[in-house]
N, C-alpha and C positions, 0 to 999 in steps of 0.2 A: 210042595211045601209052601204052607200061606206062611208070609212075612208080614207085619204088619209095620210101616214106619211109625220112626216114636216122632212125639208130636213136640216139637218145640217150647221152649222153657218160655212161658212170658209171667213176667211180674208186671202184679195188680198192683197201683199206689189206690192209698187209703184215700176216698175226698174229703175235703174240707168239712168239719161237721158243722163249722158256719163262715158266713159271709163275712168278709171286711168291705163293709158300710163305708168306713172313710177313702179306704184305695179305691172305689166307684166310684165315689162323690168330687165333683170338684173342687176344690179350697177358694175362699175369698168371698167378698161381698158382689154385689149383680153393679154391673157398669150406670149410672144412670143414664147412660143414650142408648143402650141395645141389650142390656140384660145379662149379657156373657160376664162369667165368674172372675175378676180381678184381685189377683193377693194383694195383701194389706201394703208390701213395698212396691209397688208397681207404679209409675207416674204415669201411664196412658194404657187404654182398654188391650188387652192383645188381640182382640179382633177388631174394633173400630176404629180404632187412635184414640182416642176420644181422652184429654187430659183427667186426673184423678188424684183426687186432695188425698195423697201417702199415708201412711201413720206417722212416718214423719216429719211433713209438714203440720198434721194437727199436733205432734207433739210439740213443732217447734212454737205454735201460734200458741198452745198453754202455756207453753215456758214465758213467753213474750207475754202472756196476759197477766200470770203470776208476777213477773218482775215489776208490769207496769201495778199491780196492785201492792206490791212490797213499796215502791218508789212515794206510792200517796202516804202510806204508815211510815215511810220515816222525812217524809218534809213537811213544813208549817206554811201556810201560804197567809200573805202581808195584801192587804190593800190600802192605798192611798186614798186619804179623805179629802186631799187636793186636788190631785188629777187623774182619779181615779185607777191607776196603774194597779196591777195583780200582780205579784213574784212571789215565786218560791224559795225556800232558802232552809239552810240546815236548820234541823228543830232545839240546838242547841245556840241558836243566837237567843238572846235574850232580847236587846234592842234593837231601834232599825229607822232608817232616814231613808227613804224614799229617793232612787237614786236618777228616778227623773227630773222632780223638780225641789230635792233640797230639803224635801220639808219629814218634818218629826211625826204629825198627824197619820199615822199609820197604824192600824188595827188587825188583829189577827182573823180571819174565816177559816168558815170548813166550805172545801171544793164541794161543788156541786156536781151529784151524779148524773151519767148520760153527756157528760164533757166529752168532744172530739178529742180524743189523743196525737200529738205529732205523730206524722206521718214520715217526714224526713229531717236530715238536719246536717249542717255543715260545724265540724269542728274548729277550735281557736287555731289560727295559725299562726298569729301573732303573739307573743308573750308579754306578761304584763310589765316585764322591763323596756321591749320594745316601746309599748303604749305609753309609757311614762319618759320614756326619751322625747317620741311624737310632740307627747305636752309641753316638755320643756320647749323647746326649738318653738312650738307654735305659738305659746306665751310671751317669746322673747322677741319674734318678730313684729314689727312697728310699737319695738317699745316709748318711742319719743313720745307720743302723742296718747302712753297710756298711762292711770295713776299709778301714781309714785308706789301705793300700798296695795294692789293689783296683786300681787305673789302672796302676801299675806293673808288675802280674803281667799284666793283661790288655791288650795293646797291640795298639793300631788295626794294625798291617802284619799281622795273621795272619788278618787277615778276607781271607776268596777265597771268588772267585763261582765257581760247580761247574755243568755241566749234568750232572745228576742223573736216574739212569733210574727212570723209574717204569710200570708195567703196569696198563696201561687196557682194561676186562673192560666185554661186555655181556651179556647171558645173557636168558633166559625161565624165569620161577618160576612153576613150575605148583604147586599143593597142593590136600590134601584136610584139612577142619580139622573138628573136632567139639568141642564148648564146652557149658556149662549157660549156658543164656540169664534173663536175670531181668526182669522188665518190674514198675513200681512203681504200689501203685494205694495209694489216702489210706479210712481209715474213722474216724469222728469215734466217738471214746471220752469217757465219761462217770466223773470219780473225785470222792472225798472229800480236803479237806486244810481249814487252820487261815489264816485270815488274822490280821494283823496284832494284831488283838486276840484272837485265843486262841478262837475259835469255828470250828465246821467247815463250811463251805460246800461247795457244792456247782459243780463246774466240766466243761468240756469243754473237749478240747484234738484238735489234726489228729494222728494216729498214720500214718506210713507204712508198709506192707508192701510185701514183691517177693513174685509170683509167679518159680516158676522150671521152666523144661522144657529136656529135651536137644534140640539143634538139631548137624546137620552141613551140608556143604558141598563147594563148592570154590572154590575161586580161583586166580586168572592174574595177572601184571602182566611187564610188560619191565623192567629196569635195567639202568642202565647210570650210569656217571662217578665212580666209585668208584676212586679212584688208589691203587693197593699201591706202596709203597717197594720198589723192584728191588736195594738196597743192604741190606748188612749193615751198615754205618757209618752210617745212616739209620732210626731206629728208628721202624714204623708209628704210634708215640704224636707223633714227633717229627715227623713225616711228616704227621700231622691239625693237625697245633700252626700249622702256617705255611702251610696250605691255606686257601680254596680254590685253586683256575688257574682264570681264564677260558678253557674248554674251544677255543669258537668261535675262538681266537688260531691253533690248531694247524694249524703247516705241515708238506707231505712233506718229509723230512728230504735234507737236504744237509751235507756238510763244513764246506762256508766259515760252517758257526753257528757252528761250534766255532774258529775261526781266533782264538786270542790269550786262549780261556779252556782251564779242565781240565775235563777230560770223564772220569765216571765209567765204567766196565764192570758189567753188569749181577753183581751174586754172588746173588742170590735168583732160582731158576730158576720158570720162566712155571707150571708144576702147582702150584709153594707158593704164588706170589702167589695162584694158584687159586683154596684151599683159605683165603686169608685175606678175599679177597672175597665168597665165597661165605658165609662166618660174618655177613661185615656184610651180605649183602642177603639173608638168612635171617631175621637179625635186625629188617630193615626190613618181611620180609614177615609177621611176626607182628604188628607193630604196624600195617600196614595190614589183615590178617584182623579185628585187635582191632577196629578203626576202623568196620569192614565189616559188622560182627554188627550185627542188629536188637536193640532193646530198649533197657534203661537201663542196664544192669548184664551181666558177666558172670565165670562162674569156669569153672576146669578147662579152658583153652583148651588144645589139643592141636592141632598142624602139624604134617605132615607136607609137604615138597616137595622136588620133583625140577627140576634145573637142567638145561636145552638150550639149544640153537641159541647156543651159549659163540663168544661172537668175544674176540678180545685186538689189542692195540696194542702196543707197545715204542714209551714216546716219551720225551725228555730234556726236562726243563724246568727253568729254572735259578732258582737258591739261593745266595746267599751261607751262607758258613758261617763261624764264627770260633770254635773250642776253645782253652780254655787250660784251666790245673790253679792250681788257687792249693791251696797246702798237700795234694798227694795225692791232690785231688780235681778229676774233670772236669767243666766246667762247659761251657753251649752256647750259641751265640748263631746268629738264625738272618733270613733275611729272605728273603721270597719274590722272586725278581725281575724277576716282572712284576708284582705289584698292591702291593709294598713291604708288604707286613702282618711285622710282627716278633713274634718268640716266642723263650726264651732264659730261663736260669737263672743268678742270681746268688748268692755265698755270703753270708751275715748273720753281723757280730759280735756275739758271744753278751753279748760284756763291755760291747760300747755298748746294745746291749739294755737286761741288766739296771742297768746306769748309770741308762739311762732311767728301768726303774720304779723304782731308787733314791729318783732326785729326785723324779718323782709324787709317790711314798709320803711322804719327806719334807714336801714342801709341803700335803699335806693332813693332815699331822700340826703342822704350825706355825699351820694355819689353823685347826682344829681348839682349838690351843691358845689363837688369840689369840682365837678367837669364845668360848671358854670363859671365859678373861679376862675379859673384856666382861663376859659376862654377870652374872660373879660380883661384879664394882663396883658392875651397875646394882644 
């Protein structure tokens, strides 16, 4: 008897009667260092490392571009026809006094496009009742010898807190220096001289000498936190006077800092802050060469250096400020507004002055007389 086995049940699945093109396909843009597919939230290649500008960092860089273009359309920017200072300020002032140097001369512009925007910036830590306590106390100290009407000329409402741009440089000072070096050695000498009663003895004393020989070099250092005044209303003297900033404070700059104070515009362009930073840390780098020489002693010190690898900041930090004019003349008050340190010029009455040494002189002419007195009875 033929048996034939039955033949096992298989089911056929139907195929695909098309491709999915996107489940093949990789997702994402090509890495720019090696080409491999990166999704749009990824911050580094998944095959290279390789860092990569997010969608959310370009969204965050439009949002940041948008605001800084919202920021120009609602402020009015003032220049000073005195001393040439630029600030910003709400577009509903109407007037405006120049709170550098006092003066009323001040004109309305329009900002000029392709301006550097702040980079970073330190908010107010001070309050303007603190700042105005500051004044008081610093007004009141060495009042003898100040005028009488001094408080009248100078009134607390002109003091205004300003974010103030200043240019923050780091660079590399290479130099090549050559000096006469001196190193000091002792040899005991032997002389004649007279003592007390008129004979001549015989003595020895330590005498120093420097050896001296030419010596050259080089030297290297980095610097950096060296703050240039970005204002022509802000003079670099004035500008050391009310320093330091605690650097580490410095935040990526936003608008809403500036919400409800004045904001200066840079008028001292980033090559001149340059050229005044670079003075000062020329300056530091001779007195670290100095520092640097072997021996005890040296002269004829000769630097040369050359500045690289130059980074800069544009950052605002704020300042109260309060000018007035007593008699013709501008006077300045100043307060840093994050560590409160004050600096500021006051004018001196000449007449209470010399009033002063009047009466001195007097009283030690009556004491003078009455001790002469005396002594002529005893």
């Amino acid at each position: 008897m033929n048996s034939q086995a039955a033949a096992p049940d298989i089911e056929f699945l139907d195929a695909p009667s098309e491709i999915d093109v996107d489940a093949q396909t990789p997702h994402g843009s090509p890495c720019e260092a090696c080409g491999a597919p990166v999704e749009a939230w990824d911050k580094f290649c998944p095959a290279c490392g390789s860092p990569q500008e997010t969608a959310a960092a370009a969204l965050a860089a439009s949002v940041a571009q948008a605001e800084l273009v919202d920021e120009e359309t609602v402020r009015k920017f003032f220049r000073c026809e005195q001393c040439g200072a630029e600030v910003a300020t709400d577009p509903e002032q109407r007037s405006y006094v120049c709170p550098f140097c006092d003066s009323a001369y001040v004109v309305e512009f329009a900002r000029a496009a392709g301006r550097q925007p702040p980079e970073f910036v330190i908010g107010f830590a001070v309050t303007r009742e603190e700042a105005e306590a500051k004044y008081r106390k610093w007004i009141a100290e060495g009042g003898l010898f100040r005028p009488g009407d001094l408080r009248q000329a100078a009134s607390v409402e002109k003091l205004k807190g300003l974010y103030l741009p200043f240019w923050n440089f780091s660079m590399l000072a290479q130099s090549n220096w050559s000096a006469t070096v001196g190193e000091y050695w002792y040899r005991t000498e032997t002389y004649t001289t007279k003592d007390k009663n008129g004979k001549l003895v015989t003595r020895t004393r330590r005498v120093r000498e420097t050896e001296w020989w030419p010596l050259s070099g080089r030297h290297h250092r980095y610097y950096s936190g060296y703050l240039v005044s970005g204002s022509r209303g802000l003079s670099q003297a004035d500008a050391d006077r009310v320093k330091p900033f605690q650097l580490p404070a410095l935040a990526r700059y936003e608008p809403k800092y500036l919400a409800g104070w004045l904001a200066e515009e840079y008028s001292i362009e980033r090559d001149d802050a340059l050229r005044v930073c670079q003075d000062e840390f020329y300056r530091r780098e001779q007195s670290n060469v100095a520092a640097f020489l072997p021996g005890d002693t040296h002269r004829s010190l000769q630097v040369e250096t050359r500045f690289s690898s130059v980074n800069s900041d544009l950052c605002l930090l704020p300042i109260y400020i309060f000018s007035y004019r007593y008699r013709d003349k501008l006077y300045r008050f100043l307060v840093n507004g994050q560590t409160g340190k004050v600096a500021g010029e006051k004018p001196l009455s000449w007449k209470r002055i010399c009033a002063f040494v009047a009466t001195v002189l007097l009283l030690i002419a009556i004491i003078a007389i009455v001790i002469y007195a005396i002594g002529g009875r005893i």
